[in-house]
C-alpha positions in Angstrom: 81.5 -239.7 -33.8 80.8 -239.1 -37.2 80.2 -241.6 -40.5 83.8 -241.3 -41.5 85.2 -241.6 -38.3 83.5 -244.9 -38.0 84.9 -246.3 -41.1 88.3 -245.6 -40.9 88.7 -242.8 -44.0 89.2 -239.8 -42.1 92.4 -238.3 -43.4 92.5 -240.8 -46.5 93.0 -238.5 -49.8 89.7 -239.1 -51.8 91.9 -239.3 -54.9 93.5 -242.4 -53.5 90.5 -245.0 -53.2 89.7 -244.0 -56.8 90.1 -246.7 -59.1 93.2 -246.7 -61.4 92.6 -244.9 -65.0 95.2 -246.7 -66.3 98.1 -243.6 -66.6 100.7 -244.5 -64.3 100.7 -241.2 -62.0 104.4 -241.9 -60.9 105.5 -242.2 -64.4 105.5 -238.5 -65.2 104.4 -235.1 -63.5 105.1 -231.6 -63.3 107.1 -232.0 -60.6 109.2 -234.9 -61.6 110.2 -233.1 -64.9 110.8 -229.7 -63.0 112.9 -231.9 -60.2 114.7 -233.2 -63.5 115.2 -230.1 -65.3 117.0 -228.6 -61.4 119.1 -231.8 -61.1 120.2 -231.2 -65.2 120.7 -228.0 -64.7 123.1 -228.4 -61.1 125.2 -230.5 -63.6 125.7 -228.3 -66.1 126.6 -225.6 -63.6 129.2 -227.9 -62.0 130.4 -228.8 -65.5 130.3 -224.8 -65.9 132.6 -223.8 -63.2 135.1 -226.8 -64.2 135.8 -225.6 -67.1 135.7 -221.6 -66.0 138.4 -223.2 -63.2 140.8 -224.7 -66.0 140.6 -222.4 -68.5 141.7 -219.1 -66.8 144.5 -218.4 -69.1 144.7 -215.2 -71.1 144.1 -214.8 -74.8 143.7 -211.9 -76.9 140.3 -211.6 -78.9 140.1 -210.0 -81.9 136.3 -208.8 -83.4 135.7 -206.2 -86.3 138.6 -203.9 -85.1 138.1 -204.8 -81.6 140.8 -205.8 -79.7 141.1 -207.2 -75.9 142.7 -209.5 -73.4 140.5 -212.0 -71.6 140.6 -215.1 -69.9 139.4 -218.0 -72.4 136.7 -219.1 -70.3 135.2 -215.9 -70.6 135.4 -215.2 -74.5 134.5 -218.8 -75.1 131.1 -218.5 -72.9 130.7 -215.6 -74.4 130.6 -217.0 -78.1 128.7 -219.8 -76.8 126.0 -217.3 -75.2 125.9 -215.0 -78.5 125.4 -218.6 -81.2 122.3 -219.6 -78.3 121.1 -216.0 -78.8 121.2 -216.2 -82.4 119.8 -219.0 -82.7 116.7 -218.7 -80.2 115.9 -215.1 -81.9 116.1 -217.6 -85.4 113.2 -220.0 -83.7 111.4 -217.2 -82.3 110.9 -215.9 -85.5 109.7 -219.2 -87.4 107.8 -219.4 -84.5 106.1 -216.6 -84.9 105.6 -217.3 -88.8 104.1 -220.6 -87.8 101.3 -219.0 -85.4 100.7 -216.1 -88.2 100.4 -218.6 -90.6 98.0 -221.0 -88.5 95.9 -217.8 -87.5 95.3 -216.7 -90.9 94.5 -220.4 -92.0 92.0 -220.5 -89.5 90.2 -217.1 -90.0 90.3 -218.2 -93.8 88.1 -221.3 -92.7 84.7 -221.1 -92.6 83.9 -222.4 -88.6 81.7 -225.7 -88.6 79.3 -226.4 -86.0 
């Protein structure tokens, strides 16, 4: 038999005898916020299809000489998909601003050490 067959830790995670750091590893993790993020997002999809269900009358849209029949659902996702656009291309680009900014900032720095 070997040591840690004698002493009862065979097939004990190491990580689990060490003392506690204080953080609360149950409290958050990668794969409680990803497990969060699924179950938010199998909501909104079931809110999605609820409303795609009762909105399936016809309207007619109108955009810059464009005219077309559609069922409301559709040309109201599609609005709210083309504002989301918008507006992540507008945060992409101050994003971008941001980092170009901090980069040139730093290179403008003489480096201590």
């Amino acid at each position: 038999m070997s040591e840690s067959d004698v002493s009862g830790t065979q097939g004990v995670d190491p990580d689990m005898s060490a003392p506690p750091t204080g953080k609360d590893p149950l409290r958050s993790s990668r794969a409680g916020r990803t497990w969060a993020s699924v179950v938010a997002l199998a909501i909104v999809l079931v809110l999605l299809v609820i409303f795609i269900a009762q909105n399936t009358r016809s309207v007619t849209v109108s955009f810059l000489g464009w005219e077309g029949s559609t069922p409301l659902a559709v040309a109201l996702l599609i609005a709210a998909v083309a504002g989301l656009f918008v507006a992540a291309v507008a945060g992409s680009l101050r994003i971008w601003q941001l980092r170009t900014r901090v980069r040139r900032d730093q290179k403008r720095r003489p480096t201590e050490g």
